[in-house]
VEXDREN-2710 file (C-alpha; in Angstrom, 1 decimal):
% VEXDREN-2710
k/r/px/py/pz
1/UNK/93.6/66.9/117.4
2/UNK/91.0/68.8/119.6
3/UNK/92.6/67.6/122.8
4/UNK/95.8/68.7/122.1
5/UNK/94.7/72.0/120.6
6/UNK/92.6/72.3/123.9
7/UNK/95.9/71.4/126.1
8/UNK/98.2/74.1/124.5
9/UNK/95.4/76.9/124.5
10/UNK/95.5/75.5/128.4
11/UNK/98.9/75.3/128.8
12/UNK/100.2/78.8/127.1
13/UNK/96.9/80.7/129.4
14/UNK/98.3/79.6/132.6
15/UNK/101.6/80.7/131.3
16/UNK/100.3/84.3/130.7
17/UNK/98.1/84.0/133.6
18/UNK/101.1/83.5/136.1
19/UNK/103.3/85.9/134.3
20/UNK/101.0/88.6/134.3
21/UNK/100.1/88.0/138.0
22/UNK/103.8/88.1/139.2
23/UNK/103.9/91.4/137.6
24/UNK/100.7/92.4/139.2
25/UNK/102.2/91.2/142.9
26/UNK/105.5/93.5/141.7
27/UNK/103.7/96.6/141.0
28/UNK/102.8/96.3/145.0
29/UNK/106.6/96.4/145.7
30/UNK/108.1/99.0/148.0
31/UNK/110.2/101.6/146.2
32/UNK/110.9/104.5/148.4
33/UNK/114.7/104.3/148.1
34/UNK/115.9/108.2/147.3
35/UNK/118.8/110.1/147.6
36/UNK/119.4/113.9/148.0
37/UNK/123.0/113.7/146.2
38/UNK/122.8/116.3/143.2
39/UNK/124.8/114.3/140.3
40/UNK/125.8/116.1/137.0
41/UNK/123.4/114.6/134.5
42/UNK/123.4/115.3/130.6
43/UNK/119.8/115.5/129.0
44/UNK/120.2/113.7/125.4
45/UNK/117.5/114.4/123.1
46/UNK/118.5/113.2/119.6
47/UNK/116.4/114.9/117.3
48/UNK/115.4/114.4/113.9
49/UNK/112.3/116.9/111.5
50/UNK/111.3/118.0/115.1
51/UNK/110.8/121.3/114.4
52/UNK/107.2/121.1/115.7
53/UNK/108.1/120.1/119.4
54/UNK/112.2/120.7/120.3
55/UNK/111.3/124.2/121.1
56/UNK/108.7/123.2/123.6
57/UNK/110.8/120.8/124.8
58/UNK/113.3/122.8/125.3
59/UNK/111.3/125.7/126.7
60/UNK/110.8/122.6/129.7
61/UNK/114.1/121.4/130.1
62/UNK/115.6/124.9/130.6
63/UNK/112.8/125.6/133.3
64/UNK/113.5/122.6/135.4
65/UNK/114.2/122.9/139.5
66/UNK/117.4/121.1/139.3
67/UNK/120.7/123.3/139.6
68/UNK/121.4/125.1/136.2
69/UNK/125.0/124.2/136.5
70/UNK/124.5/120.7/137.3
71/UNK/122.8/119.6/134.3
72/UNK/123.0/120.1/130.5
73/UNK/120.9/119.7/127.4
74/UNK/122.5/118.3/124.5
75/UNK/120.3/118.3/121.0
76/UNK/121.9/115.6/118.5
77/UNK/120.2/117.0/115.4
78/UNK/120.4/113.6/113.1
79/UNK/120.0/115.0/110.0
80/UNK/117.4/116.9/109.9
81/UNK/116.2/119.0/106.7
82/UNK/113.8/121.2/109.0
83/UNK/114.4/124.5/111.2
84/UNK/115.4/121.9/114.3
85/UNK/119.1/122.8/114.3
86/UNK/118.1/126.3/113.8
87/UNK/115.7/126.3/117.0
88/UNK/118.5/124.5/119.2
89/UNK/120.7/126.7/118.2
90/UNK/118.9/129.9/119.2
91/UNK/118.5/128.2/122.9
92/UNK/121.8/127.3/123.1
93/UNK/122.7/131.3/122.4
94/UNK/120.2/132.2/125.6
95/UNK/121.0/129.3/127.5
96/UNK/124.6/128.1/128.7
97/UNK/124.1/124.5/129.1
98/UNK/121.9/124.4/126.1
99/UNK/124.2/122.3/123.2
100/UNK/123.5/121.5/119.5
101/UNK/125.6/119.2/117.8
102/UNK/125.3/117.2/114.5
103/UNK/125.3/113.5/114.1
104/UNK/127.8/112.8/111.7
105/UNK/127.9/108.7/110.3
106/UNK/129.8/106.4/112.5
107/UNK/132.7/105.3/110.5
108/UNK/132.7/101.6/111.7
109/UNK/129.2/101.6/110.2
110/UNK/128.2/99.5/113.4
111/UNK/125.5/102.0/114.8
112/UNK/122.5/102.9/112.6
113/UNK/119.7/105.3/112.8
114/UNK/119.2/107.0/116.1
115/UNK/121.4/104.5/118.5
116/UNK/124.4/106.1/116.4
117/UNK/123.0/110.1/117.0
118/UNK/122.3/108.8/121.0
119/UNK/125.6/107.5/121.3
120/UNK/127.4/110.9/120.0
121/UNK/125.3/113.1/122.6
122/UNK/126.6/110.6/125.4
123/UNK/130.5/110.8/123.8
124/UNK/129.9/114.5/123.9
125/UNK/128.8/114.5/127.5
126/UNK/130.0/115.3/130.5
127/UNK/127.3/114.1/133.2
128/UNK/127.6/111.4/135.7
129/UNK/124.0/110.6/134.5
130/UNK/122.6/110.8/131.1
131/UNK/118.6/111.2/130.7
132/UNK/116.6/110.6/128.2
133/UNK/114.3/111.4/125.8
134/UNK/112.0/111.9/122.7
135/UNK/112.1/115.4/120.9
136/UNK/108.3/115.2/121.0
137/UNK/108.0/114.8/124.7
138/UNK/106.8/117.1/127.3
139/UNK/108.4/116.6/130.8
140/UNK/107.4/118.3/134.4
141/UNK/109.9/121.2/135.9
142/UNK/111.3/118.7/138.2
143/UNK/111.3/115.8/136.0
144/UNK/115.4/115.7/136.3
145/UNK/115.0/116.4/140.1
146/UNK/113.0/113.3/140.7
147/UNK/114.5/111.1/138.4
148/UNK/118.0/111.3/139.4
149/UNK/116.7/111.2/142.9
150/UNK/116.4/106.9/142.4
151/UNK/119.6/107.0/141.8
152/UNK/120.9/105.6/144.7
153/UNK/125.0/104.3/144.9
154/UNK/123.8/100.7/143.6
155/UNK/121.7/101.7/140.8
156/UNK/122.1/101.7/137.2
157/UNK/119.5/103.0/135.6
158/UNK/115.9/104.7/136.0
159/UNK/113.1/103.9/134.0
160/UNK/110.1/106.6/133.9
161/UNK/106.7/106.7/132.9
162/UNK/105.5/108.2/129.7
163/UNK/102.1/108.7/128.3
164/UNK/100.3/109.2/125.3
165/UNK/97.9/112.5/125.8
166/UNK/97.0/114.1/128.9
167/UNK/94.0/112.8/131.0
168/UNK/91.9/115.8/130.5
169/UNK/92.9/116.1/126.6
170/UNK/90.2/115.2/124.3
171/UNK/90.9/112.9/121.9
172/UNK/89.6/110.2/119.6
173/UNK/89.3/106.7/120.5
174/UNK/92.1/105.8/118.2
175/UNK/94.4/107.9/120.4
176/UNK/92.5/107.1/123.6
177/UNK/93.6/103.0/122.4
178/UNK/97.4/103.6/122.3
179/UNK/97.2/105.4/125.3
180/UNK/95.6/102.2/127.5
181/UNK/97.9/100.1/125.5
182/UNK/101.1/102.2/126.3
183/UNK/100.1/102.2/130.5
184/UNK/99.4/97.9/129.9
185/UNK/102.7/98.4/128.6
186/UNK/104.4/99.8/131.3
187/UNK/103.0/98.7/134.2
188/UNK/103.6/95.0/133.3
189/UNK/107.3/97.0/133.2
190/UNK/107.7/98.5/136.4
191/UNK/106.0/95.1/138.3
192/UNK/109.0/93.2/136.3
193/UNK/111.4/96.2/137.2
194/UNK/110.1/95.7/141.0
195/UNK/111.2/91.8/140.8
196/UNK/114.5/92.4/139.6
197/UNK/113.3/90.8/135.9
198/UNK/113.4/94.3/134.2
199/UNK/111.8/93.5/130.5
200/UNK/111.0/96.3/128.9
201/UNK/111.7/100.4/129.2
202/UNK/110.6/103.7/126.7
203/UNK/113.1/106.1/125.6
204/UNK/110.8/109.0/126.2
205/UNK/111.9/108.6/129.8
206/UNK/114.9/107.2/130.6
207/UNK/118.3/107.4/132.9
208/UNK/121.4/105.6/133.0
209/UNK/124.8/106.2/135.0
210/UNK/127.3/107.0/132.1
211/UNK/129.7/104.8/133.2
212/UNK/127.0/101.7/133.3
213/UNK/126.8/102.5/129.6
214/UNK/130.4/102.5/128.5
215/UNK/130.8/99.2/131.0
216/UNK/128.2/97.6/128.2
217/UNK/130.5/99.1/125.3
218/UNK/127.2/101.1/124.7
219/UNK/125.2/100.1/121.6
220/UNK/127.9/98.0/119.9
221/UNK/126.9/94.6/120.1
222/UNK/122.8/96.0/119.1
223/UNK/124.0/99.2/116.9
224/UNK/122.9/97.0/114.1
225/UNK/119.2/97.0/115.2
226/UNK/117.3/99.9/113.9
227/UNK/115.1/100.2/117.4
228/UNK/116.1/99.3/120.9
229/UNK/117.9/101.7/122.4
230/UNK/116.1/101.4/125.2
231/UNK/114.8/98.2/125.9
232/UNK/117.8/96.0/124.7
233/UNK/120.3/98.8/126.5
234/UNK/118.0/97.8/129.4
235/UNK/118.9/94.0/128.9
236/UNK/122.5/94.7/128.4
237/UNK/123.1/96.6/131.4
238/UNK/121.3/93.8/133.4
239/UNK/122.6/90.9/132.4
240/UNK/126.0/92.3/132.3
241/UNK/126.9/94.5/135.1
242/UNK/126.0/94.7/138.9
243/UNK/123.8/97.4/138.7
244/UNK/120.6/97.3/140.0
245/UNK/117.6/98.5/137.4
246/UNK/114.6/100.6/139.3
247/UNK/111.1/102.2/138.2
248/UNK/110.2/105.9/138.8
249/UNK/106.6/105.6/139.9
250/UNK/106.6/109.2/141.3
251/UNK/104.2/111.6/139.6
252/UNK/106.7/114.4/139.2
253/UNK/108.9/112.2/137.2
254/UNK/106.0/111.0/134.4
255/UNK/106.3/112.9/131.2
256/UNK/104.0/113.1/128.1
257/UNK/104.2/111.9/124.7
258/UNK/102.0/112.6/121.5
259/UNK/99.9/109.4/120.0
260/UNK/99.9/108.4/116.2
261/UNK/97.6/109.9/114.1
262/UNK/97.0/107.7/111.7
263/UNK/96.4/103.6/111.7
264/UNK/99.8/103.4/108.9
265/UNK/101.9/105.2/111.4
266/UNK/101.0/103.5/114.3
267/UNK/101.6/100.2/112.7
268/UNK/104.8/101.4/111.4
269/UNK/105.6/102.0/114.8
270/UNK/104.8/99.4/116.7
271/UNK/106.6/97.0/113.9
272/UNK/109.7/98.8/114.4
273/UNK/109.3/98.4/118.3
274/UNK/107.8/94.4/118.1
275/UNK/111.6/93.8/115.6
276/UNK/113.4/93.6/118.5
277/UNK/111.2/90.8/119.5
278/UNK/113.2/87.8/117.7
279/UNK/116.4/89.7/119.2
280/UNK/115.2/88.8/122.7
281/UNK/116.5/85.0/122.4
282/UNK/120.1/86.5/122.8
283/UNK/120.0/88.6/125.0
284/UNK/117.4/87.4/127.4
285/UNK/115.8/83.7/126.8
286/UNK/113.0/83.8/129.3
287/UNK/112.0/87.6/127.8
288/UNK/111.8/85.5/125.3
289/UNK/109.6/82.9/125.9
290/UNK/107.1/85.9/127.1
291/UNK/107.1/87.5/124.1
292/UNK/106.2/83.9/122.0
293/UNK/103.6/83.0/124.3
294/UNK/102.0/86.2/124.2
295/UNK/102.0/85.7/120.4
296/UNK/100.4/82.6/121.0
297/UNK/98.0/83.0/123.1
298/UNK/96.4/85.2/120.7
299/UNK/97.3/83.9/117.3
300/UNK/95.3/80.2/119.6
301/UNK/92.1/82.7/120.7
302/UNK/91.8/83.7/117.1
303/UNK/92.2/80.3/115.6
304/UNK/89.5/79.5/118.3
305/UNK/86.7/81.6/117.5
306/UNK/85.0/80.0/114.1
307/UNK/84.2/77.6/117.1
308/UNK/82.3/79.9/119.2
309/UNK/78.9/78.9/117.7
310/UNK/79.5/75.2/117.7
311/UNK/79.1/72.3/120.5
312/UNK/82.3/71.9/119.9
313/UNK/84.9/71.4/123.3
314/UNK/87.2/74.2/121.7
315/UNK/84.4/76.7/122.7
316/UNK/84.0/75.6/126.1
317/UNK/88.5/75.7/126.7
318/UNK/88.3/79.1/125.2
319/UNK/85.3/80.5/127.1
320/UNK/87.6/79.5/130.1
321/UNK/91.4/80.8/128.5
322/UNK/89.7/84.2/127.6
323/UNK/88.1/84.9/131.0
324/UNK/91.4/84.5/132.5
325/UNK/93.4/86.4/130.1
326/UNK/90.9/89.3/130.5
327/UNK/90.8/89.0/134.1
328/UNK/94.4/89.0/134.9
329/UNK/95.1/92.1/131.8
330/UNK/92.0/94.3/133.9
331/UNK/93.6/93.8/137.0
332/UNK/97.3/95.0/135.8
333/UNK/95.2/98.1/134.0
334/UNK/93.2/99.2/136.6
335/UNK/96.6/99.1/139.0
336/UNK/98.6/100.7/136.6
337/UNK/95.4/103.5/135.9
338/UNK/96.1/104.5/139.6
339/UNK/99.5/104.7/140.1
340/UNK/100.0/106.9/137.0
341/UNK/96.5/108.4/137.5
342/UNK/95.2/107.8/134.6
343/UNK/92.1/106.0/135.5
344/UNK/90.1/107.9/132.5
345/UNK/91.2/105.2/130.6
346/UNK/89.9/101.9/132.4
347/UNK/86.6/102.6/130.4
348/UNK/88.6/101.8/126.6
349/UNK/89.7/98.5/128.3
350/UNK/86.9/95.6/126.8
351/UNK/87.4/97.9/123.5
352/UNK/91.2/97.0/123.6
353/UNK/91.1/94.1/124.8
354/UNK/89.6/92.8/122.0
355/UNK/91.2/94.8/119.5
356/UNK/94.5/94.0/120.7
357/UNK/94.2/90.3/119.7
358/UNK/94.5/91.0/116.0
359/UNK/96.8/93.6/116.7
360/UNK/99.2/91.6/118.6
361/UNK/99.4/88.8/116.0
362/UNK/99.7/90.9/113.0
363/UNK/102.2/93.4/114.1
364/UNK/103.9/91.0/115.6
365/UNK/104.4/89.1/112.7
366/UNK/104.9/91.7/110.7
367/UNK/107.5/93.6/112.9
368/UNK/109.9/90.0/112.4
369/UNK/110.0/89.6/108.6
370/UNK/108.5/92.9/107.5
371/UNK/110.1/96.4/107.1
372/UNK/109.3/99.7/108.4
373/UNK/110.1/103.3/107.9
374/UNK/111.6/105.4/111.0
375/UNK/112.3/109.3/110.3
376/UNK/112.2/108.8/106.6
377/UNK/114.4/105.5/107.4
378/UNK/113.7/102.6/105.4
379/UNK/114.4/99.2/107.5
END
């Protein structure tokens, strides 16, 4: 029983270890391709109680360096019982590309939740390019500038950086922990982007050609899934079209995002992110596979540690599985810390490192056969 414990521990380390490596190797990948043309692109921001940030992000997306009359803004207020549709509207009376518009139910019942408001700001929209993302972002002046800038005549869509805080923002470690958690996150994206095996994108800072998302039929074969409309759009787009899927790793294009406050909301959020884990075998097997093994790698670690003060062989295989798993996750850290300069945060990594172990096997379970709340949204 010990030996074979020993060989999957083994076995499912030097599965991670490899994975994470090749996305080390792609974070080193050339991508300089840029063009000058100026597209018209249509900023969707669905938007839902966000009367605490729409107006400053608003304030920034009406003070960006990209041609006034190439671009739009186009609040979907879903619902809201707050002053949001009020604030939009008062831009959208100083501002001529500024539009408001209410999410209304979608009568097939096939789109839920915020894929349904996203989808009737696209509809609405009359941009070669549609941009994306979170009411409670900040972005640069020329975030829409740089993004659209990667899109060159073979490619699809853009995915940007987004982080939680500001480097010189003080915080508390709780909030300092989902920010080094959210850069692991996305630079394991863009070195899987860089190898043409694009896993995993944010909707606080996203792109897409329109027409690449009606050649999908949009959300309708994942409007039933609460979450995703960003990462299984992603998977859609790549497994069925031609287009080619690229990372924005230029500084002007990363925008900001606020951390959870609280442990409960943070949890409810990353359960409602890990649900489209299970959804993964359909739409992309080998994703897949990932996302199990990284489950089991930690749910093995954990089993393994009542052994740590034994003689016991199980100690030795783990001392040996957890140096590499910590080895390869500082390398892809202390890359992605200098690409998205955020190197304050390579000091938090033995902290979450450690911490992510429980964190990975509980909300991971519980984001498959548990429920969550989104915007006052039961699951």
């Amino acid at each position: 029983m010990v030996s074979l414990f020993n060989g999957i521990l083994i076995i499912s380390t030097a599965l991670y270890f490899v994975t994470l490596l090749l996305f080390f190797i792609g974070l080193f990948f050339p991508n300089r391709r840029r063009t000058g043309k100026q597209y018209s692109v249509s900023v969707v921001v669905a938007a839902r109680n966000e009367e605490q940030n729409i107006g400053n992000l608003l304030s920034d997306l009406t003070r960006q360096t990209y041609p006034a009359e190439q671009y739009e803004i186009i609040v979907v207020d879903d619902g809201s019982v707050d002053a949001t549709h009020d604030i939009g509207m008062s831009f959208s009376k100083e501002y001529p590309n500024v539009k408001i518009i209410d999410a209304v139910p979608d009568p097939d019942q096939t789109l839920v939740a915020k894929k349904n408001a996203i989808h009737q700001g696209i509809i609405a929209s009359g941009g070669e390019i549609i941009l994306m993302t979170d009411a409670d972002c900040r972005v640069k002046s020329q975030w829409i500038e740089t993004m659209v800038s990667y899109f060159t005549p073979e490619t699809g869509m853009v995915v940007g950086f987004s982080q939680l805080g500001t480097k010189n923002d003080h915080r508390p470690l709780f909030e300092k922990l989902q920010a080094t958690d959210f850069l692991a996150l996305l630079a394991g994206a863009q070195g899987s982007i860089n190898l043409n095996f694009p896993l995993a994108a944010t909707g606080q800072n996203l792109a897409y050609r329109k027409s690449a998302y009606l050649q999908v039929d949009g959300f309708k074969d994942i409007g039933h899934r609460v979450s995703g409309d960003d990462v299984l759009l992603l998977q859609l787009i790549h497994n069925r079209t031609d287009w080619e899927i690229r990372f924005a790793p230029d500084e002007a294009s990363f925008n900001t995002s606020l951390p959870e406050e609280n442990l409960k909301d943070l949890i409810n959020q990353r359960k409602r992110w890990a649900s489209n884990g299970s959804y993964q075998l359909k739409l992309n097997k080998k994703f897949f596979v990932i996302v199990v093994n990284t489950f089991l790698i930690n749910l093995l670690i954990l089993i393994s540690l009542p052994f740590i003060f034994t003689k016991n062989t199980i100690f030795s295989t783990l001392l040996c599985c957890m140096s590499y798993k910590l080895l390869i996750e500082f390398i892809i850290l202390v890359k992605g810390a200098f690409i998205y300069h955020r190197t304050d945060l390579i000091k938090y990594f033995p902290v979450w490192a450690i911490l992510q172990i429980p964190y990975i096997i509980f909300v991971g379970a519980l984001g498959n056969i548990g429920r969550f709340v989104w915007k006052g949204r039961r699951n």
